[in-house]
PASENU-137999 format. One record per residue (C-alpha): residue in one letter; x, y, z. Coordinates in steps of 0.1 Angstrom, whole numbers, plus 5000, padded with zeros to 4 digits. Each point is the difference from the previous one (the first is absolute). Example, Ala and Ser with C-alpha at 12.3 -4.5 7.8 and 13.67 -1.06 7.14 Angstrom:
A512349555078S501450344993
REM end
This chain:
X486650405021X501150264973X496649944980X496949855015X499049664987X496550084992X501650304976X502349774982X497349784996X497650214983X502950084982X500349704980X502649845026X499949595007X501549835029X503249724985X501549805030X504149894998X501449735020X503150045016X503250074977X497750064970X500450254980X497750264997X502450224972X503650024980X502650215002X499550154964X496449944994X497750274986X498350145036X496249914991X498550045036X499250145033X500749755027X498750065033X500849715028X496749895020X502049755021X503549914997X503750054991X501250114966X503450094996X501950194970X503249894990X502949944977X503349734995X503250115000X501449804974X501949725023X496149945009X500050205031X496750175012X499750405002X496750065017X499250364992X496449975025X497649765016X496550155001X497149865024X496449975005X498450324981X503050144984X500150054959X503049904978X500750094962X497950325000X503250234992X500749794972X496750054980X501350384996X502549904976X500649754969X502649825015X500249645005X499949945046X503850045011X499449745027X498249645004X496949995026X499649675019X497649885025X501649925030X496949805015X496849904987X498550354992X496750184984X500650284980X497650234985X501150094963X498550254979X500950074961X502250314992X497650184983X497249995029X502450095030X500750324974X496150064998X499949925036X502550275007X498450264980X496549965012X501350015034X502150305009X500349865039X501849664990X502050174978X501050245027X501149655023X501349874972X502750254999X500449975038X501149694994X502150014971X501950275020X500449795031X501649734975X502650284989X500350075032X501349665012X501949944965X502150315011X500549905034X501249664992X501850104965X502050165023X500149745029X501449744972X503350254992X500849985041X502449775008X499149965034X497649695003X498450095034X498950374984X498649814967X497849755026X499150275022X498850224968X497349744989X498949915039X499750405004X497850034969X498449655008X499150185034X498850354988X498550205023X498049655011X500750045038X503550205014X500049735030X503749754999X499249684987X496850044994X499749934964X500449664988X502149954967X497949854973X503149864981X501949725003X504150034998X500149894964X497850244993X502150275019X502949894981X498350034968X498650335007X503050155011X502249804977X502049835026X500749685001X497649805023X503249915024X500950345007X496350105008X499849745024X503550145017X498850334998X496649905017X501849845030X502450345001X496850195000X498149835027X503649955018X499850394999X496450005012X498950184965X497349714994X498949715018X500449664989X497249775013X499149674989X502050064968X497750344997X501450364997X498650235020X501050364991
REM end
């Protein structure tokens, strides 16, 4: 967890729970909050005009969302959406800056993980321009990974093929060929529909 709930709540922040496929904000809304996940899926996205998904990230359990946003007067570039019944902790603009300044060590996190966010928008900014679909799939299952445990097939992928495809911005048939090329190759394992990378 990036800030501790008993912080955010003194802090002024109140728990709001979405269902699944609500949505928690608008692609060109004024950022008004912190969000910080207590349990379950949130995912940012936008539509391509012909209505197909781009999911730029799906955050879990104890991950924040809309923080970088509240630095600027910009409206959000990208929708977030439940993905499952979740809790979210959410805490006014104006008191995650207070927050901040009184405390020097969340801000310090804070820009931990705003630079790990760069980080992966780099990494797959530049996964998307490869034309190769196996080295766009095997750039989000390597950052998916991390340093998590070095062993073969011993991380499971938390992501369905869709959401491979829209991730990578392949189209969901040519993840699924790619999967069976990749576990044909013994680069993942395919178990009970799972990945294992």
């Amino acid at each position: 967890m990036i800030i501790s709930e008993d912080l955010l709540l003194a802090y002024g922040a109140n728990y709001e729970s979405f269902e699944a496929n609500q949505t928690i904000f608008h692609e060109g809304n004024l950022p008004k909050f912190y969000y910080q996940i207590i349990n379950g899926i949130v995912e940012l996205s936008n539509y391509h005009e012909d209505g197909k998904e781009f999911i730029q990230n799906i955050l879990y359990d104890g991950e924040s969302f809309g923080e970088s946003f509240l630095f600027d007067e910009k409206g959000y570039p990208t929708n977030a959406t439940a993905k499952t019944s979740c809790t979210v902790l959410k805490l006014s603009k104006a008191d995650f800056f207070n927050l901040l300044e009184q405390n020097p060590e969340v801000s310090s996190n804070m820009f931990k993980c705003l630079a790990e966010r760069l980080y992966y928008k780099y990494v797959m900014l530049f996964n998307v321009s490869s034309p190769n679909p196996l080295n766009k799939i095997k750039t989000v299952m390597d950052y998916l990974k991390g340093n998590s445990d070095n062993d073969k097939y011993s991380f499971q992928i938390p992501l369905t093929r869709q959401q491979l495809a829209n991730l990578t911005g392949l189209r969901v048939e040519t993840v699924i060929r790619t999967i069976k090329k990749m576990h044909n190759a013994h680069l993942i394992k395919v178990q009970n529909r799972k990945i294992f990378y």
